[in-house]
N, C-alpha and C positions, 0 to 999 in steps of 0.2 A: 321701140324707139327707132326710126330712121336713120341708117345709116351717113355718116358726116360726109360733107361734097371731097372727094377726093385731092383737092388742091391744098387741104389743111394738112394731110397726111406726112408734109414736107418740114413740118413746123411746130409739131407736138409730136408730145409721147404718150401712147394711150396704155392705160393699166388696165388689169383684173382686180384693181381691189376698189373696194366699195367706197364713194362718199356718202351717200345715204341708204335709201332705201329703194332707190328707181336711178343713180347715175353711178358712171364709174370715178376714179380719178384721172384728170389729165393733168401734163405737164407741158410748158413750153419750152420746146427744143430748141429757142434760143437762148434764151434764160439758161440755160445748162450748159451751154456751150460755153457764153462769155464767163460763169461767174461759176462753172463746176457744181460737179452733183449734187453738194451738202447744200448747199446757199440754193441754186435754182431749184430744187426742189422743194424750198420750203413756200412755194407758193404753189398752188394746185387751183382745178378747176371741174365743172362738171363736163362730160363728155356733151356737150349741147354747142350747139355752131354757134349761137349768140353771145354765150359765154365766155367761145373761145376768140371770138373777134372781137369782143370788148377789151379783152385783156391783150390780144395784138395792137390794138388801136393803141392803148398806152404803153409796148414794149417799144424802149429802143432801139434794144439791141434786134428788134425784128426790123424794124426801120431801116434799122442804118444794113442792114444783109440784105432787104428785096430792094425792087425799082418800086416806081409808082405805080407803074401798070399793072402789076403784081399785089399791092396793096390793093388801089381800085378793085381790084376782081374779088379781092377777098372779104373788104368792108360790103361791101356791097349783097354779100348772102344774106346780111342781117333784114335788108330792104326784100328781096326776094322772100324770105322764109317770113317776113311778118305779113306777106302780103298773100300768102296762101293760108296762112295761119287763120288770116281774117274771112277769104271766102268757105273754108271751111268749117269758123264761125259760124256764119250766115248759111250755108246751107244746112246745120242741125239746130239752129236754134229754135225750139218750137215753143220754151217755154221763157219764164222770167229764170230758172232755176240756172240756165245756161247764159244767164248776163248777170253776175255776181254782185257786180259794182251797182247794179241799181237798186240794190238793197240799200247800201250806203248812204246813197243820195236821198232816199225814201225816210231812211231812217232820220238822217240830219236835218231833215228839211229844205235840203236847197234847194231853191229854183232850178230849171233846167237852163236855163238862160248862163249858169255858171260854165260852164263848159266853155264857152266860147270867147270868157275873158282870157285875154295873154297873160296875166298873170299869174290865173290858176294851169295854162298849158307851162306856162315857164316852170312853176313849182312841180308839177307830174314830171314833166321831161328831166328835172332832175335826181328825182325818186327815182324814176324808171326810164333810161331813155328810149327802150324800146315799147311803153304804154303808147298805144295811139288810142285816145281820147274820143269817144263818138261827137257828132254834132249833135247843136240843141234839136235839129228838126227831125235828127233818130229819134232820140232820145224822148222826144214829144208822139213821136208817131207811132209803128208797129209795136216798139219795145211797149211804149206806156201802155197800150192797149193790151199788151201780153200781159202785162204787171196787173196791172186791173181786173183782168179775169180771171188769172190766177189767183189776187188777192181774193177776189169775191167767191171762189172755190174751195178757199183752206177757211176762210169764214162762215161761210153757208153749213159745212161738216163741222164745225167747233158747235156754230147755236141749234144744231139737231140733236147734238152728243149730252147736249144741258137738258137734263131729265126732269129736273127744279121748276125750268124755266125760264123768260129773258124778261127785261125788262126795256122797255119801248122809252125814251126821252126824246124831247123835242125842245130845240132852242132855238128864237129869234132873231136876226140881228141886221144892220146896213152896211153895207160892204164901201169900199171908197168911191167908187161908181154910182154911190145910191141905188141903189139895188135892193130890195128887201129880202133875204133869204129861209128861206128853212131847214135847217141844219136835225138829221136825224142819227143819233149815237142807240146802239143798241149794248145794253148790258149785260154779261153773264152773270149769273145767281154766283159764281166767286169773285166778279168785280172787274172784270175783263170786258174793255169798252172794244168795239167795234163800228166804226165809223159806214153806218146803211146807206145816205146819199144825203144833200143838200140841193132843195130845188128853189127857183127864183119862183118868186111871188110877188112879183112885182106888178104884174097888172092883173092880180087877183084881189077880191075883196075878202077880208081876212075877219069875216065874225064867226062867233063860236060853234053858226050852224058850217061852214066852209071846214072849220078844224077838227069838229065832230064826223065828217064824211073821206076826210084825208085819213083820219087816227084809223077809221074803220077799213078803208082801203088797204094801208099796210098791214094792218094787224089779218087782215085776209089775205093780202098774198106772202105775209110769212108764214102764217099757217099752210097754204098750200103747199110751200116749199118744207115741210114738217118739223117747222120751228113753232117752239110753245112759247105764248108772251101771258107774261103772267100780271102783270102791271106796267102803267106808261107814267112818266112822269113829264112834267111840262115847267117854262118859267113861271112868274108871275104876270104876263101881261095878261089882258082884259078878254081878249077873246079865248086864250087859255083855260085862263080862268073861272069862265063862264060855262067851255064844254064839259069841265068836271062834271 
């Protein structure tokens, strides 16, 4: 852990004894002055600079002891130390495994566009006020593109691992755009879907001989990638229907 900026060393009390497993305990040496050892100590803190200016930010008894200029300098590490935090972010993030939160959003479904509402910044900055929130056109951009690769990575090793075999499904539908799509879920022999792609077909002509040479297409380059398909399944529409 990093050493705390030297100007804190004025205004806390740092211990050797443990809060968890990775910080120590601090105390605010204001808090102890006004209101004595028993009382000010019963509030403690992690030896971490954010934690310890959160807690200056609402002491008043530090308040009413510094100037402003003196405060400024010290609210202020929280802005500095998040903003190395993040380029140091960005220069080790190779995978989705090092952006945690976009699991979250993957998993609930939300649009990325969510991010960018104030009222879901309102809501995070009160959770957390030091979370800074990516934007929608990260969030849309390199990261998606990590996520996606990575996803198709841990997918590609699950349907090799399946000794049984997969089962190929395909469904049709119109999206609000009118668009006509085709939507491809690949199933493992225990029942574990895996979403393989969705391609627009919209200026294709869609009879049983066009789905009969798509079905054979995938079912070949999953085999190359040494995925076994062991049957496909399809809806009921006509041209479906027909390549049975």
């Amino acid at each position: 852990m990093p050493p705390l900026p030297a100007i804190l060393n004025d205004y806390i009390i740092k211990t050797k004894e443990k809060l968890n497993q990775s910080n120590l305990k601090t105390y605010c040496r204001c808090c102890i002055e006004a209101l004595g050892e028993e009382v000010g100590r019963r509030n403690c803190f992690p030896n971490k600079t954010d934690r310890i200016v959160l807690h200056l930010k609402k002491c008043s008894y530090f308040s009413a002891k510094t100037t402003p200029e003196i405060q400024n300098e010290i609210f202020s590490l929280i802005t500095k130390n998040n903003d190395l935090e993040n380029l140091e972010l960005l220069g080790k993030r190779k995978s989705i495994q090092d952006v945690p939160s976009y699991q979250s959003y993957v998993a609930c479904g939300w649009a990325l566009q969510w991010v960018n509402k104030p009222e879901a910044r309102e809501l995070f900055e009160f959770l957390n006020p030091f979370l800074k929130l990516p934007d929608r056109r990260s969030l849309g951009g390199e990261i998606l593109k990590d996520a996606v690769a990575e996803g198709d990575k841990v997918m590609e090793i699950a349907l090799k691992e399946d000794q049984t075999g997969v089962t190929l499904t395909f469904d049709g539908w119109t999206n609000v755009r009118n668009e006509q799509l085709l939507g491809v879920v690949i199933m493992t022999s225990e029942g574990r879907p895996y979403v393989w792609k969705a391609v627009d077909i919209s200026l294709e002509r869609e009879t049983h001989v066009e789905v009969m040479e798509k079905t054979e297409a995938m079912i070949s380059d999953l085999k190359s990638k040494g995925v076994n398909v062991c049957a496909v399944v399809t809806d009921s529409a006509s041209a479906y229907a027909a390549a049975r």
